[in-house]
N, C-alpha and C positions, 0 to 999 in steps of 0.2 A: 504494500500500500504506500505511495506517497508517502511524503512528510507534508506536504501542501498540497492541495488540489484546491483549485480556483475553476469556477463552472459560470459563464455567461454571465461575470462580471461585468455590470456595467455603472457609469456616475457622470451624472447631469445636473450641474450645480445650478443656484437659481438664476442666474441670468443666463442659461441657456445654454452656454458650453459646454459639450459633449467630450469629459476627459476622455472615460475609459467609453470602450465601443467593444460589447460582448466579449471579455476576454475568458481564455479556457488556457488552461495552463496546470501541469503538474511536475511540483520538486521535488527527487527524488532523495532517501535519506542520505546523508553525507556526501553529496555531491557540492562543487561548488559551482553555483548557475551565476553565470552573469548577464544582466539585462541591459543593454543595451539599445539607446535611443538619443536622438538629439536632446537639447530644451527644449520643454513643452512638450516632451511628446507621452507623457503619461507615469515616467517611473514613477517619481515621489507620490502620486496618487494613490498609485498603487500598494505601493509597497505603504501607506499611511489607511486603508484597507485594511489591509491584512494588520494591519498591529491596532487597530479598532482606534484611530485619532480622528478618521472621514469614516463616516458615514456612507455604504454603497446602494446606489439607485435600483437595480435590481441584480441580482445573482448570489452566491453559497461562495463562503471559503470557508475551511475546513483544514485544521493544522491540528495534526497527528489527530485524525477523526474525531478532532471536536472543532462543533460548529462557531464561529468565532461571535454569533450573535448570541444564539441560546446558551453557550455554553462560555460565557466570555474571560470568566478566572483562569479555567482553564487550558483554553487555549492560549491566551498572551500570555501566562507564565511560561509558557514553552520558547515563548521571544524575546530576544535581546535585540534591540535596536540600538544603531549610532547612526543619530540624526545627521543631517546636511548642517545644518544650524549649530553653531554653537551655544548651548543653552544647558547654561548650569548656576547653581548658586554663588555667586560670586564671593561673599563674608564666608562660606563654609571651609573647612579643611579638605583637601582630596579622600583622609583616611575617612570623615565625618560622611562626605556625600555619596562615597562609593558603598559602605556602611549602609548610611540610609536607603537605597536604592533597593540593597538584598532584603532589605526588613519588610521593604514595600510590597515584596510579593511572599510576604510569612516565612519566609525562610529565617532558622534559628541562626544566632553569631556561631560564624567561622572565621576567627583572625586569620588561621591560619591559610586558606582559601583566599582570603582578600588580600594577603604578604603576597601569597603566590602571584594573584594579576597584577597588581603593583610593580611587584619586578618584574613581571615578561617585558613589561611594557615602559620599563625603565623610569619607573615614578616612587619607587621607592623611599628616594631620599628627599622626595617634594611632598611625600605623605603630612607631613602637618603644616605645609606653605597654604597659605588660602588662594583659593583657586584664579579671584581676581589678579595675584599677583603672577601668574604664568605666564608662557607666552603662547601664540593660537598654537602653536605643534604640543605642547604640553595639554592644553585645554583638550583639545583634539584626544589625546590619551585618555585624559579624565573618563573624557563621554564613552571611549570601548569599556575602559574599567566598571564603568556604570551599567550598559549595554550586557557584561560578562557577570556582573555579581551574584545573581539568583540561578547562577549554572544553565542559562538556556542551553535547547537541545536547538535551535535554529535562530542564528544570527542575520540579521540585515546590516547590509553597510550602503547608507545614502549618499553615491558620491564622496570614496572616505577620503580618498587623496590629490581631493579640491586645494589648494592652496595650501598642502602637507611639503615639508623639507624633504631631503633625497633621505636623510636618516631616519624620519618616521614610516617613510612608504617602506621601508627593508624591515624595520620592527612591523609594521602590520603584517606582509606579506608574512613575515617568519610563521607570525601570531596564528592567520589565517589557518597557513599549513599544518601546525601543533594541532589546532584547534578538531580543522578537520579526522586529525589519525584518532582521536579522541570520540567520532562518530557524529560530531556537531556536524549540521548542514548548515553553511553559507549562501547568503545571495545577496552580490554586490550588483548598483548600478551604478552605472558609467555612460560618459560619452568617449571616454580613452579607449581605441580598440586596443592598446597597447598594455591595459591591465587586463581585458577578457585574455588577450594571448596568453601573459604571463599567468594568470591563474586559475581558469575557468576551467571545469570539466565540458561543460552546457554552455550554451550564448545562446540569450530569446533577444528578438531586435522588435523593438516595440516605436511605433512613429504614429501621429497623429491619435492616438487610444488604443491600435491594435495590433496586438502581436504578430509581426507578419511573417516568423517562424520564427519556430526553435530546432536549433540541430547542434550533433559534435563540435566543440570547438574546431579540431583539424578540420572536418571536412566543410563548415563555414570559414574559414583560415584560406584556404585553395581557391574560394570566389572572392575573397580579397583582395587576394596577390597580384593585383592590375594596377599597371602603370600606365601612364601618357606618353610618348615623345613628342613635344610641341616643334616643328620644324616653322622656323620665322623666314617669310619669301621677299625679296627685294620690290616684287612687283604682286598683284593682286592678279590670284587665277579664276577665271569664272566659273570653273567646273574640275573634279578632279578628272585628269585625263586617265582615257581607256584602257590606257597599257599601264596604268596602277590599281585599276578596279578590285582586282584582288587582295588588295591589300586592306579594304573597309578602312579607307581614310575618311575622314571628314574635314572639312573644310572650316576656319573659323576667321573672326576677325575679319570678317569682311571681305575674305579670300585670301588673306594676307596671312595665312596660316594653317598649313596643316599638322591634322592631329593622326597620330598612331596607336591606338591602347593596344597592349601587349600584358601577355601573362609571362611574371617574374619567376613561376614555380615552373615553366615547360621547360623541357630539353632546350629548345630555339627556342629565341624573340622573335626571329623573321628581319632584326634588324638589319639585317650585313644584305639579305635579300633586298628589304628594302631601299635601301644607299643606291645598292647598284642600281633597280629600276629608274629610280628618279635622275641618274646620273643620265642614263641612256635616254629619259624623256626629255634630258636638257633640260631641267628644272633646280635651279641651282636656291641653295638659302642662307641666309645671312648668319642665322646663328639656332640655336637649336636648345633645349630643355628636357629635363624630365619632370613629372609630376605626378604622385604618388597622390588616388583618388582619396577623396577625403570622405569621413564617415556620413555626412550628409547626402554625398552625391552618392555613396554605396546606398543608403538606403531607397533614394530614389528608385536608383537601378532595381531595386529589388522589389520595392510596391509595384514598379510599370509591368516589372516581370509575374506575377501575381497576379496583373490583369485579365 
């Protein structure tokens, strides 16, 4: 059984914006899924959903088969959330808030358990500094330690390594991993494809309110691996000529540039092909680029292809 199943989710706020748009989605235990989408395109909805802070228009979640309406102690004690936001008690102690968090869901004191997250996470020696006085990669800590204190069996991370230092993204990442061998399921979102790569078992790509798949990270990873080569032309061609047809150039810039997408993961680019043909059409260019599509334009590609 899942650890989450999400069934024809959907959330239509009062002024009429259509966040989610029937979402159906299942996390599986100890997997770490990453959800990926632009801004705006539905994560934090979501995922403030399922940890019961929005209210959903119509549809069922279900976390470890309890329903998160009927059954609502239940199920959010099973979650650990580290918000997008930083939001914490500023006069408190780190040891005090993290403390207070595990009480919050009836769990009895475990110093020894709250030592333990404190130093994964390298906050041990700021344990009696008041939280005002940290700085945002410290604070940022705070909120996992708080997130981890009632021992969730499934972790959210909203956007964790938004404006994180090179040092805290390597202590989460570690964090993540440990977590994981422990049986914890994770689901981070992101718009970095570059943290789904590094840590994702799962990537669900979610745009405008609706998941428009989920598959293996590798084999979502292989339709990413597309590049540009922008060739710049001295003069503006009115059509790509016949004897490059084969090549699915397009045309940009008003003619004054053609494009080449190419997959970086094939044997061949086609490159060294293409050089030659444009040589032999006498089509000479000034200067030339690569460009590595970006996750907005992948997702396009992907709703059009869905069509």
């Amino acid at each position: 059984m899942p650890v989450i199943s999400i069934s024809n989710l959907s959330k239509t706020y009062a002024s009429g914006f259509e966040a989610l748009k029937s979402v159906n989605l299942a996390i599986e235990r100890g997997e770490i899924f990453a959800l990926l989408g632009p801004n705006g395109a539905g994560k934090t909805t979501l995922i403030s959903i399922v940890c019961g802070i929005v209210n959903a228009s119509s549809g069922t979640v279900e976390v470890e088969g309890r329903n998160i309406v009927s059954d609502f102690r239940a199920a959010r004690s099973a979650i650990g959330l580290v918000p997008q936001e930083l939001t914490t008690d500023h006069f408190e102690t780190v040891w005090a808030t993290v403390n207070f968090s595990r009480g919050l869901f009836g769990k009895p004191k475990n110093p020894a358990y709250v030592e333990k997250i404190l130093r994964d996470l390298s906050l041990w020696e700021k344990r009696d500094s008041k939280i005002l006085t940290l700085s945002g990669g410290m604070k940022r800590r705070v909120l996992i330690a708080k997130a981890l204190a009632h021992e969730p069996r499934v972790l959210f991370l909203d956007e964790p390594t938004a404006g994180v230092d090179v040092e805290l993204r390597r202590d989460m990442w570690e964090l993540v991993r440990a977590l994981r061998e422990t049986g914890v399921t994770i689901i981070l979102t992101t718009h970095y494809i570059e943290e789904a790569e590094e840590m994702a078992d799962r990537v669900g790509v979610i745009s405008n309110g609706e998941i428009i798949l989920t598959e293996d990270k590798a084999a979502l990873m292989s339709k990413l691996g597309r590049k540009q080569l922008i060739l710049n032309l001295p003069e503006a061609l009115p059509r790509v000529p016949p004897r490059l047809e084969g090549h699915n150039l397009e045309l940009a810039d008003d003619g004054c540039s053609l494009v080449y997408t190419y997959d970086t993961k094939a044997e061949r680019t086609g490159i060294t092909g293409l050089l030659t043909d444009l040589a032999a059409a006498g089509i000479r260019f000034s200067d030339l680029q690569t460009r590595q599509s970006s996750l907005e334009e992948i997702f396009v590609d992907l709703v059009r292809a869905r069509r």
